[in-house]
C-alpha positions in Angstrom: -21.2 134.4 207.6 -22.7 131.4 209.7 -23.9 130.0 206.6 -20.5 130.0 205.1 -18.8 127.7 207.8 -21.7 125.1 208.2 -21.1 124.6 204.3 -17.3 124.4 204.7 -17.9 121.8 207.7 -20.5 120.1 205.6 -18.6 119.8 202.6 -14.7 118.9 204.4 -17.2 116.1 206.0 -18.6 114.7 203.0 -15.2 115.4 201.2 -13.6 112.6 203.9 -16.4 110.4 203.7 -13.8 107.8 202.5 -11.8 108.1 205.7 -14.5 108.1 208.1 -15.8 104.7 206.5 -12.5 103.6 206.5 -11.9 103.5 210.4 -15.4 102.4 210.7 -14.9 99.7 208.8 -11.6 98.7 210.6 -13.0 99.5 214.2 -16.2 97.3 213.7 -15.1 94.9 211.5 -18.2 94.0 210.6 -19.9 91.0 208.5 -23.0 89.5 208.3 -23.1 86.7 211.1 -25.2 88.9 213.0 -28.3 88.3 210.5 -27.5 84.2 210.9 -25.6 84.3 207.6 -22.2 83.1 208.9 -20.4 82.1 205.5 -21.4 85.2 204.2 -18.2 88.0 204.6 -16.4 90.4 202.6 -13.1 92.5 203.3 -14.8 95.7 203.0 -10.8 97.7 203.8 -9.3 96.1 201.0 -12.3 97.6 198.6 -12.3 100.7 200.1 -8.1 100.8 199.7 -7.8 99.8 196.2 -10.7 101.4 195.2 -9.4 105.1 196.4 -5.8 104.6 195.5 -6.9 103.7 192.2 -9.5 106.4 191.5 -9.0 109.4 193.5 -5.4 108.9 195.4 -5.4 111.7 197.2 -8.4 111.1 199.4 -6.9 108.6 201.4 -3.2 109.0 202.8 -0.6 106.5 203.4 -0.7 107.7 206.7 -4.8 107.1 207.4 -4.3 103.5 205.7 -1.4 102.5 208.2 -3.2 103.6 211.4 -6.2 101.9 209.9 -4.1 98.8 209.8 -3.0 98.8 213.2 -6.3 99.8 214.1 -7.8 96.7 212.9 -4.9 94.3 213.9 -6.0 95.6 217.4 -9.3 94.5 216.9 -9.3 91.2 215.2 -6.3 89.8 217.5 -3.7 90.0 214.8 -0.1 90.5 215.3 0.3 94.1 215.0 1.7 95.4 211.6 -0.2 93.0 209.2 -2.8 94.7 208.1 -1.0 97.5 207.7 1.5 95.4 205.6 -1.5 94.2 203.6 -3.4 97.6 202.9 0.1 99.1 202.0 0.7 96.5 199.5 -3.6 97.4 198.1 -1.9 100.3 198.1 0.7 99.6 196.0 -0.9 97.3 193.7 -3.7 100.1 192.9 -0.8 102.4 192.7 1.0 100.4 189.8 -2.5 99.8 187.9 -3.1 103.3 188.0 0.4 104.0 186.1 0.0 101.3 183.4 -3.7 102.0 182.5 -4.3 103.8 179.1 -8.1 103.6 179.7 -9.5 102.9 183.1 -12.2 99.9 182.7 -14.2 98.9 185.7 -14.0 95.0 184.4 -10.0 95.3 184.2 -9.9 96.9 187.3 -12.3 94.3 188.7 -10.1 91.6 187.7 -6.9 93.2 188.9 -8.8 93.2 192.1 -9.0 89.6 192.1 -5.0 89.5 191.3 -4.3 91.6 193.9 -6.5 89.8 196.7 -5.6 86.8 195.7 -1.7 87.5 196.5 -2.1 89.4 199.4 -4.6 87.5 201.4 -1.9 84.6 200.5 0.4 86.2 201.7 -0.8 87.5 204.9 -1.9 83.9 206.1 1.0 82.7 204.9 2.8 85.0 207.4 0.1 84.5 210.0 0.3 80.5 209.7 4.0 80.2 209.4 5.3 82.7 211.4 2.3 83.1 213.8 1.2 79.9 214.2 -2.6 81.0 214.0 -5.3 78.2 213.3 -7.3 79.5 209.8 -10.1 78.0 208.3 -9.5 78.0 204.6 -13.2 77.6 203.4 -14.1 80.6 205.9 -11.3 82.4 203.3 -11.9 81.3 199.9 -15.9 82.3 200.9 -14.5 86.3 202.2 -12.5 86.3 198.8 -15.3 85.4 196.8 -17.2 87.8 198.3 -14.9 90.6 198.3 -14.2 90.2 194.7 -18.1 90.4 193.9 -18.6 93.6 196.2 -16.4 95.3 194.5 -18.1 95.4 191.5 -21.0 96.5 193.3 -19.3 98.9 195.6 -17.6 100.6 192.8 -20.4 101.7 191.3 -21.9 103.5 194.6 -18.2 104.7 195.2 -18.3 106.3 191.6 -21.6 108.3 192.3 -20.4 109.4 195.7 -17.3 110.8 194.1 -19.4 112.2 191.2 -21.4 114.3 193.7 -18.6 115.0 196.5 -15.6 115.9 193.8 -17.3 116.8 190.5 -17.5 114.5 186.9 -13.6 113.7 187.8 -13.7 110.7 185.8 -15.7 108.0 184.2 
């Protein structure tokens, strides 16, 4: 009977792996500075985000993503309630690609992905500059978009095998 519960533990933990990397990702926010590479940075939320809501909805909540925002809002200095603005609206735009797709295609959804980071991160620092009055470097942005947009390519694929062995062949 022992047996039976460390499987169930074992299996609700890898079943939330999305989650846990989620808050990590938000409580670190991490990039690569620390190895001396300081133009090298990529939102690793916003993959995560649109990645889940597109694929698997269910495994991350509404709920999870808010706190997550406010979480990371926290950490980064932030006015609180614009991340959580921003991963709602990833939200969103994964949520409307998901309803119009015939046939899911990891280059459409890749591009989408650039759409949707594209308008958001716009719009956030937008909000942040005109209402906020906060001092961004724009090459320090266009670099983190470029990079976002090309780890998600990569990201999806690890995020695809993940979900193959956590959840079953639920798609391809």
């Amino acid at each position: 009977m022992g047996d039976f519960r460390e499987k169930n533990f074992f299996r609700t933990i890898i079943k939330n792996i999305p989650i846990i990397l989620l808050l990590i990702s938000v409580l670190n926010e991490f990039d690569f500075n620390y190895l001396g590479l300081s133009y090298f940075s990529f939102d690793f939320p916003f993959i995560l985000i649109f990645y889940w809501s597109l694929k698997k909805n269910e495994s991350l909540g509404y709920g999870f993503i808010f706190i997550a925002g406010m979480i990371n809002d926290v950490v980064v200095g932030f006015p609180v309630g614009i991340s959580s603005l921003s991963y709602l609206f990833v939200c969103v735009f994964a949520a409307y690609l998901r309803n119009i797709t015939l046939r899911p295609s990891l280059v459409k959804d890749w591009i989408f992905f650039l759409f949707t980071t594209i308008f958001i991160k716009s719009l956030m620092h937008l909000l942040l500059v005109l209402f906020f009055s906060f001092e961004l470097d724009y090459n320090i942005l266009i670099i983190n978009l470029f990079f976002t947009f090309l780890m998600y390519y990569f990201l999806s694929h690890i995020f695809k095998l993940y979900s193959r062995i956590a959840f079953g062949n639920l798609y391809d």
